[in-house]
N, CA, C and O atoms as a Tripos MOL2 file, in Angstrom:
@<TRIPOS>MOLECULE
protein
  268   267    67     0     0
PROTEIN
NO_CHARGES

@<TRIPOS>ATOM
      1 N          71.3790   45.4730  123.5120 N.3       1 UNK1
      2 CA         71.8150   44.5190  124.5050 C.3       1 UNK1
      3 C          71.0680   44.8030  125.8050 C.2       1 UNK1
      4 O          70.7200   45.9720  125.9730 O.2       1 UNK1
      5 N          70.7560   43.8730  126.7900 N.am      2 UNK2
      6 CA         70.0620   43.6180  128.0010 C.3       2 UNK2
      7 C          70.6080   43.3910  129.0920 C.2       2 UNK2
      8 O          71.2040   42.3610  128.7790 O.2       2 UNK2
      9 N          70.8330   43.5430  130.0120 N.am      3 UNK3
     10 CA         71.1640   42.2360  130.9710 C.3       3 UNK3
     11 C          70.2260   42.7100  131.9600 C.2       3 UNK3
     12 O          69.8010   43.8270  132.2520 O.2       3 UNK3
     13 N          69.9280   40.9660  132.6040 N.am      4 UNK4
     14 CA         69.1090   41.0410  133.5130 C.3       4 UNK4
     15 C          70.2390   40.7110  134.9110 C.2       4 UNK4
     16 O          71.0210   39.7770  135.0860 O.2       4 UNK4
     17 N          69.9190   41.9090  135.7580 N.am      5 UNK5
     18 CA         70.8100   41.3780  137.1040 C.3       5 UNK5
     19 C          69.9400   40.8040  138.2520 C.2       5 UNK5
     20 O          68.8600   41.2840  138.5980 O.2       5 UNK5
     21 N          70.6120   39.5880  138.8700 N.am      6 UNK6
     22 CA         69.6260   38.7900  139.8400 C.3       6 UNK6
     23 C          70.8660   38.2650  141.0940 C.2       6 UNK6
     24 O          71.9740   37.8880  140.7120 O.2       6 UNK6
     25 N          70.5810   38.2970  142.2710 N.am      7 UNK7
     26 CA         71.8400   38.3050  143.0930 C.3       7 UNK7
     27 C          72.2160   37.2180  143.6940 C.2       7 UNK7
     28 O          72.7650   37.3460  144.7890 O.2       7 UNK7
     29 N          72.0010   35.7560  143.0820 N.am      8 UNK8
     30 CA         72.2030   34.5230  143.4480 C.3       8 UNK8
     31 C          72.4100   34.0030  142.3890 C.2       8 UNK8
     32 O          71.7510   34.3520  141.4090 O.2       8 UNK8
     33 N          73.3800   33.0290  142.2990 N.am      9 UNK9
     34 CA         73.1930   31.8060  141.3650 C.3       9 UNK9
     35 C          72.2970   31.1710  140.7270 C.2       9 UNK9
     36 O          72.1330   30.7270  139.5910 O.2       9 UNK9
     37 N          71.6790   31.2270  141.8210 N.am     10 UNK10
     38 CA         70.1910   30.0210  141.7390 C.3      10 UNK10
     39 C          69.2600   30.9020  140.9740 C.2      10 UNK10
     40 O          68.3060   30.3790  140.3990 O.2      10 UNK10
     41 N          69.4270   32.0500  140.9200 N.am     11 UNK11
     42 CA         68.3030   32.9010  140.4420 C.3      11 UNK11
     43 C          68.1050   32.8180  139.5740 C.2      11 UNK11
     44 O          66.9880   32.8770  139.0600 O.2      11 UNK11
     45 N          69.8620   32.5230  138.7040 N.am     12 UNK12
     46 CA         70.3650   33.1260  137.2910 C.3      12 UNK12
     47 C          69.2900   31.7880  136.7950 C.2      12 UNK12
     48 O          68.2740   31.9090  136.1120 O.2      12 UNK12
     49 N          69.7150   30.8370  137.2200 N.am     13 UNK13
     50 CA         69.1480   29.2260  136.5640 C.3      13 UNK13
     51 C          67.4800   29.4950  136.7460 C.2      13 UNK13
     52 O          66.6880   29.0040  135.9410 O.2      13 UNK13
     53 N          67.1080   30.1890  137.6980 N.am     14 UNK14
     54 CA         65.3930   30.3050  137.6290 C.3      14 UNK14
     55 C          64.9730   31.1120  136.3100 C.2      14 UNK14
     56 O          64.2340   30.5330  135.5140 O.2      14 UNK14
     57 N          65.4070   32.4360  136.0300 N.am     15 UNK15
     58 CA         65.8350   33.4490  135.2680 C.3      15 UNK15
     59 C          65.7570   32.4140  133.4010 C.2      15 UNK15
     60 O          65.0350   32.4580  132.4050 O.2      15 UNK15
     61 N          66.7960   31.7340  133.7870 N.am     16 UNK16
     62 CA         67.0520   30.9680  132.1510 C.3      16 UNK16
     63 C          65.7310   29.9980  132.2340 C.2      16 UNK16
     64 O          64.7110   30.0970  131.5510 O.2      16 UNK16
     65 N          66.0190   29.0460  133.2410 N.am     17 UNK17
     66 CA         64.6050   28.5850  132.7280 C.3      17 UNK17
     67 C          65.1880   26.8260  132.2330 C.2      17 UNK17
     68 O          66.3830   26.6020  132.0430 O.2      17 UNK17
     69 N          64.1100   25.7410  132.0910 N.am     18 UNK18
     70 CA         65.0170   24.7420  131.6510 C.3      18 UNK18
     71 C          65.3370   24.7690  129.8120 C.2      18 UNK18
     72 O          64.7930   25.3290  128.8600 O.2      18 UNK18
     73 N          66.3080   24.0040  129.9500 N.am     19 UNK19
     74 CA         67.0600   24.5660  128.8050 C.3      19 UNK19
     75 C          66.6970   25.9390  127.4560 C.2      19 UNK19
     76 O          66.5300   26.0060  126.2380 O.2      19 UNK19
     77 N          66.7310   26.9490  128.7970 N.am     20 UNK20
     78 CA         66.6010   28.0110  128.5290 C.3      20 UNK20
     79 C          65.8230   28.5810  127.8720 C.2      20 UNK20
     80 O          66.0810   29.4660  127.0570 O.2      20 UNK20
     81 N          64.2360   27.9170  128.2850 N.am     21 UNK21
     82 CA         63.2650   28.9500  127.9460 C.3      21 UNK21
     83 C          62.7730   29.6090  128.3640 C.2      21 UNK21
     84 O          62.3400   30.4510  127.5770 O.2      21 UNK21
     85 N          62.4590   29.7960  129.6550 N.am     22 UNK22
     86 CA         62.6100   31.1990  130.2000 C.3      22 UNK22
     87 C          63.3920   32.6860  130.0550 C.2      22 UNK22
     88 O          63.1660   33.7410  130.6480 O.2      22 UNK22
     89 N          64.1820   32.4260  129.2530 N.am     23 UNK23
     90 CA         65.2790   33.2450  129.0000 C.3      23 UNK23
     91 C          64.3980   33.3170  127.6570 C.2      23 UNK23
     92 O          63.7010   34.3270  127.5590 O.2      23 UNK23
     93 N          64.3460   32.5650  126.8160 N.am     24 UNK24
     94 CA         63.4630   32.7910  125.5690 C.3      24 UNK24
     95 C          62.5590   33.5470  125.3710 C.2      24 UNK24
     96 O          62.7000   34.4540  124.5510 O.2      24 UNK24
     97 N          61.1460   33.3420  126.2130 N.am     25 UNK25
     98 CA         60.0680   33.9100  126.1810 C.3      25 UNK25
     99 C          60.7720   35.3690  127.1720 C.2      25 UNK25
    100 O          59.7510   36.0190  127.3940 O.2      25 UNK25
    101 N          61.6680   35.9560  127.6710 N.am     26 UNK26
    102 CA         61.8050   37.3370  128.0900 C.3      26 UNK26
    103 C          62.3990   37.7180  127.3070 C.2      26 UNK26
    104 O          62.3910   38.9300  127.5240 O.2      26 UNK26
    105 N          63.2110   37.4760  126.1040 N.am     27 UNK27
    106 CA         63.6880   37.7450  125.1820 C.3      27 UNK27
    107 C          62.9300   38.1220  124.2540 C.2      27 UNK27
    108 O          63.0550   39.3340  124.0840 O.2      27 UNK27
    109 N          61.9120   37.4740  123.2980 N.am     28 UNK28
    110 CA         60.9280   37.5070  123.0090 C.3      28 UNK28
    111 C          60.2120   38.6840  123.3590 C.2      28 UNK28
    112 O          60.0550   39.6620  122.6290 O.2      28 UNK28
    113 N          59.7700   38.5300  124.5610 N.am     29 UNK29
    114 CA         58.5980   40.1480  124.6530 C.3      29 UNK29
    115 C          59.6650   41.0140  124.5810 C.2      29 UNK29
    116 O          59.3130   41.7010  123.6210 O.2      29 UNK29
    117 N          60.7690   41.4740  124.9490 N.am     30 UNK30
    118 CA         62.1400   42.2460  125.1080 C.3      30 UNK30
    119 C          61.8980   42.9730  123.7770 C.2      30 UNK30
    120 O          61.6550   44.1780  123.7250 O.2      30 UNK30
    121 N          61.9760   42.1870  122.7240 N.am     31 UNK31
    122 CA         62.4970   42.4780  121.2540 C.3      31 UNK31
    123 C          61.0150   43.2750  121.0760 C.2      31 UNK31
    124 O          60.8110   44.4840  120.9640 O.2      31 UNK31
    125 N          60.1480   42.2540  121.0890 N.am     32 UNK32
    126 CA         58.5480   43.3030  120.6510 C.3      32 UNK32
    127 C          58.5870   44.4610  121.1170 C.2      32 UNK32
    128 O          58.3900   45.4870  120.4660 O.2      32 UNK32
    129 N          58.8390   44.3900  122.2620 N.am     33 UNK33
    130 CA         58.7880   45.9030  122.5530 C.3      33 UNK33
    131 C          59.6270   46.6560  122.0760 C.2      33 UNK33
    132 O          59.2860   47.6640  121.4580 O.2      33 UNK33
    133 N          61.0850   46.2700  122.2940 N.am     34 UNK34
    134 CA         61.5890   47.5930  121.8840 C.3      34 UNK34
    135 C          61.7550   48.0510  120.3740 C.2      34 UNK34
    136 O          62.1000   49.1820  120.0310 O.2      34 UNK34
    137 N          61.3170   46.5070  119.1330 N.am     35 UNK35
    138 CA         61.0180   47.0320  118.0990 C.3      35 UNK35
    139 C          59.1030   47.9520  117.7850 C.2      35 UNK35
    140 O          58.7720   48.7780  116.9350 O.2      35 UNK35
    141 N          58.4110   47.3890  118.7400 N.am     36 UNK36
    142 CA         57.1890   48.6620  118.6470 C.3      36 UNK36
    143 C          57.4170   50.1050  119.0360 C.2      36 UNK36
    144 O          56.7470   51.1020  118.7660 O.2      36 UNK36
    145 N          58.7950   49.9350  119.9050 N.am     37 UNK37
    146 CA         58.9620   51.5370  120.6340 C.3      37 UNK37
    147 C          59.7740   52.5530  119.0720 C.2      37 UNK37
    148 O          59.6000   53.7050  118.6750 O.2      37 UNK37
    149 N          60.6010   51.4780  118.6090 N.am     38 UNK38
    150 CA         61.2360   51.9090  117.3350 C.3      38 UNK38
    151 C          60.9040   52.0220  116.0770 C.2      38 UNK38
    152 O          61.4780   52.7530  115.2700 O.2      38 UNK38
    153 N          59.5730   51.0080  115.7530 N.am     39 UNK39
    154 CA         59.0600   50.8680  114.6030 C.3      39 UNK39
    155 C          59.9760   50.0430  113.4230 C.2      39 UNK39
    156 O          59.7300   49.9470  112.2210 O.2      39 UNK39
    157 N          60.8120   49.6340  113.9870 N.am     40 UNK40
    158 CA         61.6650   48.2660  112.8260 C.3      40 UNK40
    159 C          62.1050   47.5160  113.5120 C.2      40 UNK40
    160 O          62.2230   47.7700  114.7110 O.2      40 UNK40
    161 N          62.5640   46.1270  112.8850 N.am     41 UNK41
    162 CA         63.2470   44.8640  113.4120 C.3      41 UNK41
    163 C          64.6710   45.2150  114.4600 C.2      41 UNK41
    164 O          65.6750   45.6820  113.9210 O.2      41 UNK41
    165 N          64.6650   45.0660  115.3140 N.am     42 UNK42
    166 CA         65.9600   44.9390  116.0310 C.3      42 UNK42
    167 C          66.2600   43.5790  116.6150 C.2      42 UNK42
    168 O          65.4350   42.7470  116.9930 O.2      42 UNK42
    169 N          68.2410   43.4450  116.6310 N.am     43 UNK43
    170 CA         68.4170   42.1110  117.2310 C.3      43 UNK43
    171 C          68.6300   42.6240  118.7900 C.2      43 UNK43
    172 O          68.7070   43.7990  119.1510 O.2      43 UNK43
    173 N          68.6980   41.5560  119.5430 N.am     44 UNK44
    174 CA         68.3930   42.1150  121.3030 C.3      44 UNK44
    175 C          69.0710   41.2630  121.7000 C.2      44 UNK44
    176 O          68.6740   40.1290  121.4340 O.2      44 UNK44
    177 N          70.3720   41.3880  122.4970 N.am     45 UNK45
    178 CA         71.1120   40.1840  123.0120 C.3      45 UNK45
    179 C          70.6520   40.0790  124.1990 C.2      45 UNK45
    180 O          70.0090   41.1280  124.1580 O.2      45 UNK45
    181 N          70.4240   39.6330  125.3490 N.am     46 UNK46
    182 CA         70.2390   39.0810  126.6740 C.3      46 UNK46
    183 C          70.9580   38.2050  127.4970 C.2      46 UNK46
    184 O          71.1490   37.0360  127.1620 O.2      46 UNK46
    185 N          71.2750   38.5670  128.3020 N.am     47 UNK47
    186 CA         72.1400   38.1300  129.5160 C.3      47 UNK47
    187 C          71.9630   38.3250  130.9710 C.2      47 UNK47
    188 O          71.7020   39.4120  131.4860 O.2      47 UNK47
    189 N          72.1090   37.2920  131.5580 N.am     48 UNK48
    190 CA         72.0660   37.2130  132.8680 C.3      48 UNK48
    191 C          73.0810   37.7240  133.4390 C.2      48 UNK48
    192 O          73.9160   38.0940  132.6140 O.2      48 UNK48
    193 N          73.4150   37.9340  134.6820 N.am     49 UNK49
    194 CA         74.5800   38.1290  135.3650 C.3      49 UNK49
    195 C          74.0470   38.4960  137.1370 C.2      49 UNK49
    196 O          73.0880   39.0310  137.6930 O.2      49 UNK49
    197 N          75.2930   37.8520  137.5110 N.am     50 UNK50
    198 CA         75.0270   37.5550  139.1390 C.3      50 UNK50
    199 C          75.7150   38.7150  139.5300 C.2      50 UNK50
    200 O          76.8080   39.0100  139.0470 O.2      50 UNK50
    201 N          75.0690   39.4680  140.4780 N.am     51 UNK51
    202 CA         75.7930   40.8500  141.2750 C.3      51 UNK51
    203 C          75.5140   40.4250  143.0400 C.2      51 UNK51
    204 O          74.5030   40.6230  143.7150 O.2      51 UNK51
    205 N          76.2980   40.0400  143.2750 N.am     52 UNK52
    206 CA         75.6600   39.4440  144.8440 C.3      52 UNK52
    207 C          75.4310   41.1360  145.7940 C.2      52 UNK52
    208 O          76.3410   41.9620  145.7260 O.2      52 UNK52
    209 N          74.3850   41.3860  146.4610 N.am     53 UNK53
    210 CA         74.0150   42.5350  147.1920 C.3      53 UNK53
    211 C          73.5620   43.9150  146.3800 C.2      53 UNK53
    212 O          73.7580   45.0400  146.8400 O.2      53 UNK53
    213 N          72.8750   43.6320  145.0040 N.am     54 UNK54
    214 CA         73.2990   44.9780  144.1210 C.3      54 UNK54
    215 C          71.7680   45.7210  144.8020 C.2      54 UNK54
    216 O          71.4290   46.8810  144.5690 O.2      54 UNK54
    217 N          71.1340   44.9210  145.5110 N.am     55 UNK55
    218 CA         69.7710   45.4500  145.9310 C.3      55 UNK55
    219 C          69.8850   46.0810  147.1380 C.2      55 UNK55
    220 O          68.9300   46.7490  147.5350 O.2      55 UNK55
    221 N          70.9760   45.9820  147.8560 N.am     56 UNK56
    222 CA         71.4280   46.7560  149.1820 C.3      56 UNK56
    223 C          71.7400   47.9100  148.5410 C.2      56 UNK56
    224 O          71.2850   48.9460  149.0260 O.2      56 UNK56
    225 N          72.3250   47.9650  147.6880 N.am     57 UNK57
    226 CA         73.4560   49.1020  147.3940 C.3      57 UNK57
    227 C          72.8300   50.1970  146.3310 C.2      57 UNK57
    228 O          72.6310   49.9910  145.1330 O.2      57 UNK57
    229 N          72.5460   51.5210  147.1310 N.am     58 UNK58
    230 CA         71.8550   52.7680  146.8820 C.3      58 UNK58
    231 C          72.2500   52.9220  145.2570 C.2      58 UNK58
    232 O          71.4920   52.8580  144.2900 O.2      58 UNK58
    233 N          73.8060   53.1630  145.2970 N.am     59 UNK59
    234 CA         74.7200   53.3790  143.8590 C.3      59 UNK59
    235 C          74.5840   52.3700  142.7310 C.2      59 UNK59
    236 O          74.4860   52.6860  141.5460 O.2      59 UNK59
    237 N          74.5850   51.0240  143.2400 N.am     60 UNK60
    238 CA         74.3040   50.2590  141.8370 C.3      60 UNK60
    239 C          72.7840   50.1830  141.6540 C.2      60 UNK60
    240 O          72.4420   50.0030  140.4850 O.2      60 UNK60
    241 N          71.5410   50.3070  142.7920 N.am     61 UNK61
    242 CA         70.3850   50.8910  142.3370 C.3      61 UNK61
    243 C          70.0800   51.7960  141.5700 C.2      61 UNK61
    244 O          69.1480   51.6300  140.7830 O.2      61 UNK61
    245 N          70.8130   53.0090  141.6150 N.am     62 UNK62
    246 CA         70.4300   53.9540  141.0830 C.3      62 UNK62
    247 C          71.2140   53.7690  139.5130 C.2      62 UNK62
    248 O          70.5010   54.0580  138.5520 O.2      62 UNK62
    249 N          72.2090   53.4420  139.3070 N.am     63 UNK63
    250 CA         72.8290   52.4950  137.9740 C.3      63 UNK63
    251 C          72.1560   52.1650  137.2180 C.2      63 UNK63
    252 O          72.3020   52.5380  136.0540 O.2      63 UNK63
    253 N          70.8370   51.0700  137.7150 N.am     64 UNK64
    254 CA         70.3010   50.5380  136.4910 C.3      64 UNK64
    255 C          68.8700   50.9690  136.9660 C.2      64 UNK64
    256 O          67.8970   50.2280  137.1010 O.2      64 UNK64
    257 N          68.9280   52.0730  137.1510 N.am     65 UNK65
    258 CA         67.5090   52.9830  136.9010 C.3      65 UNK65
    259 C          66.6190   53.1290  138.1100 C.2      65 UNK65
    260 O          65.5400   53.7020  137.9580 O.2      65 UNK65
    261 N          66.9010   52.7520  139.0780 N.am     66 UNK66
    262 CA         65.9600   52.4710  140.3870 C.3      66 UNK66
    263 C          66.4830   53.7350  141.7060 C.2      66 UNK66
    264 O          67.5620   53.9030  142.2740 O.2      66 UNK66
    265 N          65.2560   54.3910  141.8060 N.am     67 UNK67
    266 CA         65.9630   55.4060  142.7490 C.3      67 UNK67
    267 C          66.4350   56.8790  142.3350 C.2      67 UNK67
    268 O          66.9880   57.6040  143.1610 O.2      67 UNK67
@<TRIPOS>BOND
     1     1     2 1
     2     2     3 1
     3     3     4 2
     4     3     5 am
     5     5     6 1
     6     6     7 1
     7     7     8 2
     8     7     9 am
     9     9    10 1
    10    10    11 1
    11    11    12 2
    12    11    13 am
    13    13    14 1
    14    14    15 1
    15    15    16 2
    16    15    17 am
    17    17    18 1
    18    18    19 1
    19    19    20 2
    20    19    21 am
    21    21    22 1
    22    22    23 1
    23    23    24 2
    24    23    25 am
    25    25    26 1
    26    26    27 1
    27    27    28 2
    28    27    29 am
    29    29    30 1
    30    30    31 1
    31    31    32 2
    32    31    33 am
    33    33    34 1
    34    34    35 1
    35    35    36 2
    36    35    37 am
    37    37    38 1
    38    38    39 1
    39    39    40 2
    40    39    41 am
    41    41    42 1
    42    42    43 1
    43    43    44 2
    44    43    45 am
    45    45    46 1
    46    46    47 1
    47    47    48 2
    48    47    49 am
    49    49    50 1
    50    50    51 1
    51    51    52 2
    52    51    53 am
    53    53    54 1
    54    54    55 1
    55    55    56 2
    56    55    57 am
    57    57    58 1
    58    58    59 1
    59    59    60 2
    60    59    61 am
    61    61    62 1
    62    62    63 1
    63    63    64 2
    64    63    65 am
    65    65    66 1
    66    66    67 1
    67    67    68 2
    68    67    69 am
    69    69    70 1
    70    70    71 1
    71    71    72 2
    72    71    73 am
    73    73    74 1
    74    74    75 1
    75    75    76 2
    76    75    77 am
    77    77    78 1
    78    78    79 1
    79    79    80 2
    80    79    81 am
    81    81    82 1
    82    82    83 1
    83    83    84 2
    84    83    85 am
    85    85    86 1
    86    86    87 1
    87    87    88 2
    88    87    89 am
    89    89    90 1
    90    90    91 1
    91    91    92 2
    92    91    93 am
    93    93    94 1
    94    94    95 1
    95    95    96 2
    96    95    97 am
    97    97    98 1
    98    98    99 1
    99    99   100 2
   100    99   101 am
   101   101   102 1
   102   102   103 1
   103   103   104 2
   104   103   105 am
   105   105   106 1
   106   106   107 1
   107   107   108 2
   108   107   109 am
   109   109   110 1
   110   110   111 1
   111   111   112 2
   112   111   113 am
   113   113   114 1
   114   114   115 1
   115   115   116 2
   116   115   117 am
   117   117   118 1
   118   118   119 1
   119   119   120 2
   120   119   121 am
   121   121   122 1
   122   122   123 1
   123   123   124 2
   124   123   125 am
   125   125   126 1
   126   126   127 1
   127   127   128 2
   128   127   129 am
   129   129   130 1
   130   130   131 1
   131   131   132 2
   132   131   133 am
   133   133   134 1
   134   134   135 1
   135   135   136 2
   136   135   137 am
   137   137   138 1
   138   138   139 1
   139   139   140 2
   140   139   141 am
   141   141   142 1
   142   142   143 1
   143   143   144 2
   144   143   145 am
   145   145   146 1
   146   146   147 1
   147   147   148 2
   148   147   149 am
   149   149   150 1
   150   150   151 1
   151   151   152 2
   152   151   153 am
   153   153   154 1
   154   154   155 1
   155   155   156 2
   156   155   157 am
   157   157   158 1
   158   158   159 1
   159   159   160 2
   160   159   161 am
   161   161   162 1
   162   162   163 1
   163   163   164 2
   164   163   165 am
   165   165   166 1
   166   166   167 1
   167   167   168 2
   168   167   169 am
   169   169   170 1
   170   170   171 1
   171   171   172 2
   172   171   173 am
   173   173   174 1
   174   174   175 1
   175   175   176 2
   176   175   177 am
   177   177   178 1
   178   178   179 1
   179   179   180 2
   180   179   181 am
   181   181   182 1
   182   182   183 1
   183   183   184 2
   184   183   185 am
   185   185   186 1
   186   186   187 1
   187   187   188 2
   188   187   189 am
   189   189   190 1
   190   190   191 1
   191   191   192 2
   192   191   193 am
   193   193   194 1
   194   194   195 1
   195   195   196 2
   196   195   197 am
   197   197   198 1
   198   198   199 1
   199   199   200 2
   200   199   201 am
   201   201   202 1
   202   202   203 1
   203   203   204 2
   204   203   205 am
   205   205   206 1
   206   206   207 1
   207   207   208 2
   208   207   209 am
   209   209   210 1
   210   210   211 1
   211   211   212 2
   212   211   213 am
   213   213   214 1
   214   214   215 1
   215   215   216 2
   216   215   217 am
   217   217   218 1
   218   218   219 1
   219   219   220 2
   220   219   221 am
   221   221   222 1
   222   222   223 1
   223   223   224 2
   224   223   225 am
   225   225   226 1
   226   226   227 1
   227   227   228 2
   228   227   229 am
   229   229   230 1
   230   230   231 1
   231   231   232 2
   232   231   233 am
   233   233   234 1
   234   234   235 1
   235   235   236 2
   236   235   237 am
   237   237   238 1
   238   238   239 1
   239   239   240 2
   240   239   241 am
   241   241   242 1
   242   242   243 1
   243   243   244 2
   244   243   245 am
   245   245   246 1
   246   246   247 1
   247   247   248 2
   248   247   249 am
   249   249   250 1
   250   250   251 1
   251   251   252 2
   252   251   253 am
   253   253   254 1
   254   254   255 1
   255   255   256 2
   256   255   257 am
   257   257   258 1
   258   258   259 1
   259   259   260 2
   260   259   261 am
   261   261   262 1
   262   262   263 1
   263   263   264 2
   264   263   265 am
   265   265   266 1
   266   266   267 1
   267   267   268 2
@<TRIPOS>SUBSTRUCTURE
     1 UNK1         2 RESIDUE 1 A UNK
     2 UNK2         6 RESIDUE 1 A UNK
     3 UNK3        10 RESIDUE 1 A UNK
     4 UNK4        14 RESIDUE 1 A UNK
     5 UNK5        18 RESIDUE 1 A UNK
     6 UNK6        22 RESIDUE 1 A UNK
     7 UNK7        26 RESIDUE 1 A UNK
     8 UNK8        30 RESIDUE 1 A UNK
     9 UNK9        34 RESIDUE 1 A UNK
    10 UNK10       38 RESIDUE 1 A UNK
    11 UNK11       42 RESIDUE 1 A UNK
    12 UNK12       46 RESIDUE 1 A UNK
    13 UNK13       50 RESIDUE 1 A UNK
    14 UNK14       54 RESIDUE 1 A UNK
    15 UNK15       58 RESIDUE 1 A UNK
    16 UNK16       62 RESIDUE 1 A UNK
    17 UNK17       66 RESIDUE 1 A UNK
    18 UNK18       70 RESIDUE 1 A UNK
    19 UNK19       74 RESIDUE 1 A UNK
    20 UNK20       78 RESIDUE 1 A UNK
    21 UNK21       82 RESIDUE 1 A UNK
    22 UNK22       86 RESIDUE 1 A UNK
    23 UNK23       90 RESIDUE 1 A UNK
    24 UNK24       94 RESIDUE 1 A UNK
    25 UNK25       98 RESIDUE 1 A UNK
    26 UNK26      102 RESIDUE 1 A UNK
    27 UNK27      106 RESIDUE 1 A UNK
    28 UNK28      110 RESIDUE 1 A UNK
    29 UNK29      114 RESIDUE 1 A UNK
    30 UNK30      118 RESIDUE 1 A UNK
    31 UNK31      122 RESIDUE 1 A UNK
    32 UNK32      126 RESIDUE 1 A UNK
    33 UNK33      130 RESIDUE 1 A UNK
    34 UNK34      134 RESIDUE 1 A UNK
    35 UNK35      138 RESIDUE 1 A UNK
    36 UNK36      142 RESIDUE 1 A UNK
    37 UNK37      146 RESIDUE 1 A UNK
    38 UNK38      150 RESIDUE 1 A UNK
    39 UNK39      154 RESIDUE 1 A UNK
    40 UNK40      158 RESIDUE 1 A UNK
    41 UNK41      162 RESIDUE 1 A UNK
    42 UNK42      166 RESIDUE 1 A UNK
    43 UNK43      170 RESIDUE 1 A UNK
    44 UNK44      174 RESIDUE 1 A UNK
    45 UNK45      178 RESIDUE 1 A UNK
    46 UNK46      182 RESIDUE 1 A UNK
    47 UNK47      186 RESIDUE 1 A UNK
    48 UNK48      190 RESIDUE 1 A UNK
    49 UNK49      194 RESIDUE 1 A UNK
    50 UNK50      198 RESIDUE 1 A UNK
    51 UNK51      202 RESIDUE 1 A UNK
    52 UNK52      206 RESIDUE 1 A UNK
    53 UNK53      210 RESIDUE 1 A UNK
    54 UNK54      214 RESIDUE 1 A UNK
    55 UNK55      218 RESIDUE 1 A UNK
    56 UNK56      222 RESIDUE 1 A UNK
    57 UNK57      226 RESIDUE 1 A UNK
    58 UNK58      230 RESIDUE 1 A UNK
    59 UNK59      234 RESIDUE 1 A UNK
    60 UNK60      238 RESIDUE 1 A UNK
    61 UNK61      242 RESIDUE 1 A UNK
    62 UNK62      246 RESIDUE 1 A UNK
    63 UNK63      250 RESIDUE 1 A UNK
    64 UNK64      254 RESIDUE 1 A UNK
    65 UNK65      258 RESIDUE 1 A UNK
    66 UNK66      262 RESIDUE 1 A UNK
    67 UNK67      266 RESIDUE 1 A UNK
């Protein structure tokens, strides 16, 4: 599982893409990779989600790997 965090609404809808291919094609490379990192088929769920300020904030930076 994935999620991509983006801190507006509007983002989430840039993010998906129109009827959600943008979300497709990051899904897509998502899976290649992490089945080349593994060497077999994996399924990869993906999700958006709105965190309003998570880029201010030292603690939820450092959360999803930054910092």
């Amino acid at each position: 599982m994935a999620t991509l965090v983006v801190e507006r609404e509007a983002h989430k809808g840039i993010v998906i893409g129109k009827e959600g291919a943008k979300l497709r094609e990051i899904s897509r490379l998502a899976r290649a990779d992490v089945q080349e990192m593994l060497g077999k088929p994996v399924h990869l769920e993906v999700w958006v989600r709105v965190k309003k300020g998570w880029s201010d904030d030292p603690a939820a930076m450092r959360k999803l790997g930054y910092g």
